[in-house]
N, C-alpha and C positions, 0 to 999 in steps of 0.2 A: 504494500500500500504506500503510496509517494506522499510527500506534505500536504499537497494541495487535497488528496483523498481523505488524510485524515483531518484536516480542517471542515471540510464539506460531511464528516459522518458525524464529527462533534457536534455540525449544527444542527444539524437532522434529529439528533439527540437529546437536543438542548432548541429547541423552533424559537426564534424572536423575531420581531416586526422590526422590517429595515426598512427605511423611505429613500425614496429614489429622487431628488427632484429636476435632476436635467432629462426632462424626457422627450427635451428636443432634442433629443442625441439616438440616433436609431441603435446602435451600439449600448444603450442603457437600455431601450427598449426590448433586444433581443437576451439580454443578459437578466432580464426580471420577468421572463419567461420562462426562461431554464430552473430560475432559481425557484418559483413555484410549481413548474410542474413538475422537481425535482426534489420538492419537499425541504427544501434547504432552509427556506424561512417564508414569511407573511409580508406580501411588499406592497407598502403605498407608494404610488405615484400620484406625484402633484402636477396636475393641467389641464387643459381642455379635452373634457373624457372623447368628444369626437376626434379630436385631432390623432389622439393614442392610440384611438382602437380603429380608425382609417385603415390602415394597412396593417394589422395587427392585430386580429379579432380573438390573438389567443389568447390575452388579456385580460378576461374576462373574469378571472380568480384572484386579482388585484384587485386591492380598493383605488379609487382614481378620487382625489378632493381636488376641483376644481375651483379657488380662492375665490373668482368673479361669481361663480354659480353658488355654492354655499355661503350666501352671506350672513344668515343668522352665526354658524361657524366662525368664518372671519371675524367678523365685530368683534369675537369672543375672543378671539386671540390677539386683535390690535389693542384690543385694552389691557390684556395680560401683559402687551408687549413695552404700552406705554407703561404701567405701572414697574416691570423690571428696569427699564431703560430710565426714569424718571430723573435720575441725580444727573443722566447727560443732557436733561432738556428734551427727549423725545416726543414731538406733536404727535396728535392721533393722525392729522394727515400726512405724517413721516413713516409712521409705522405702516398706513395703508396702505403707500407706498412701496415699500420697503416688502410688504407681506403678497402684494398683489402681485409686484411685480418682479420681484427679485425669490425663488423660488425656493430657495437653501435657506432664506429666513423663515419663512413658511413650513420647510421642513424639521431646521431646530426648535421652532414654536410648539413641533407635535409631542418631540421628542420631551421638552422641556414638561408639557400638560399632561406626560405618560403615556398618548397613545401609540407610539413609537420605542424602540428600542437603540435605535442608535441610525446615521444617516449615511449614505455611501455618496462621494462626490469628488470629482476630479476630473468627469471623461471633456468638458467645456467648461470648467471652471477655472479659474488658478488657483492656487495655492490661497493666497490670499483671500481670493473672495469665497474659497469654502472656511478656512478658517475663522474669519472673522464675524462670522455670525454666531457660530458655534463659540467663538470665547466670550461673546456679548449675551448669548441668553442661556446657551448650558454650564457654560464657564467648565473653572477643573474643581477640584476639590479644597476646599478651603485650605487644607495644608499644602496643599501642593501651586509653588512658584511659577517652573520650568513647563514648558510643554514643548514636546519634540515628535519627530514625525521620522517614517522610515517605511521602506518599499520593500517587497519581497518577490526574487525572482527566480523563478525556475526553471532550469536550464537541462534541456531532458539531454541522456547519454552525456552527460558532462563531467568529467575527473576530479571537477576543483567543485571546492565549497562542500556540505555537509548533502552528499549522493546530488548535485547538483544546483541544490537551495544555495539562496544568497540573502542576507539582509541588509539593505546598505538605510543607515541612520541619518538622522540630520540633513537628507540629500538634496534639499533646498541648499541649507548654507552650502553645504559641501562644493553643490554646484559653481554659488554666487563666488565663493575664494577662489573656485578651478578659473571661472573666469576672468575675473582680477586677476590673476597670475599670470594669465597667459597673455593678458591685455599688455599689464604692466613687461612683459618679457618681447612683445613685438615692438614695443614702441620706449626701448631703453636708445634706441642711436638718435 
């Protein structure tokens, strides 16, 4: 059984509700297919439930919340959202904003009210703008300072690393120094 098997049978094990919110990304949509009708977990997708299920009618075992269509919903989270954000000044029509239209806020607001288990985000996002929603309304743990991030790569028939696996940590900064580096090393004459 290879890492990524035993990851995928832990969860199958253990089912939690993950939200998807780029679901303009067809590669999200193909990927929260699998994962339900492969019993890996429970996935919300956030957006216009027509637009999703267009070309994707297998869908259908997804919950789809639709921000502009549920608005009694919404309302309930712009206010939630005002009242966490409040000490930064948050309007209610920032948050509407913010919840309407930017969909990863919308997804940590599910997370944050329980209905959610945790959120998956990166395939059109950056780095930045998945994180920064998530440090503004799920935050980390009171004790905890640091937050660090890190990618997992599997590399089938491969010699190196643990039967293939790889973790590389911090690979944002890691990145941003490679590139300084190299910047700073083309343009020393």
């Amino acid at each position: 059984m290879t890492f990524i098997d035993r990851i995928i049978d832990r969860a199958k094990k253990n089912k939690k509700t993950v939200v998807l919110p780029e679901t303009m990304d067809d590669r999200v949509l193909k990927a929260a297919e699998v994962i339900v009708n492969e019993g890996i977990a429970n996935v919300i997708l956030i957006g216009n439930k027509e637009e999703i299920l267009k070309n994707n009618s297998n869908l259908d075992k997804c919950k789809i919340i639709d921000p502009n269509e549920d608005i009694s919903f919404t309302n309930d989270l712009i206010s939630k959202l005002v009242e966490i954000r409040k000490n930064k000044g948050l309007t209610e029509e920032e948050a509407r904003r913010l919840l309407t239209e930017d969909y990863m806020y919308y997804a940590c607001m599910l997370v944050k009210v329980g209905m959610a288990d945790g959120v998956v985000s990166g395939a059109c996002h950056s780095t930045a703008n998945t994180l920064r929603p998530a440090l503004q309304i799920i935050k980390t743990k009171e004790d905890c300072k640091l937050v660090s991030a890190f990618f997992l790569m599997v590399v089938p028939d491969c010699q190196y690393g643990s039967n293939g696996t790889f973790i590389f940590a911090d690979s944002g900064l890691w990145l941003l120094c490679y590139l300084i580096l190299v910047w700073v090393v083309l343009n020393m004459n």
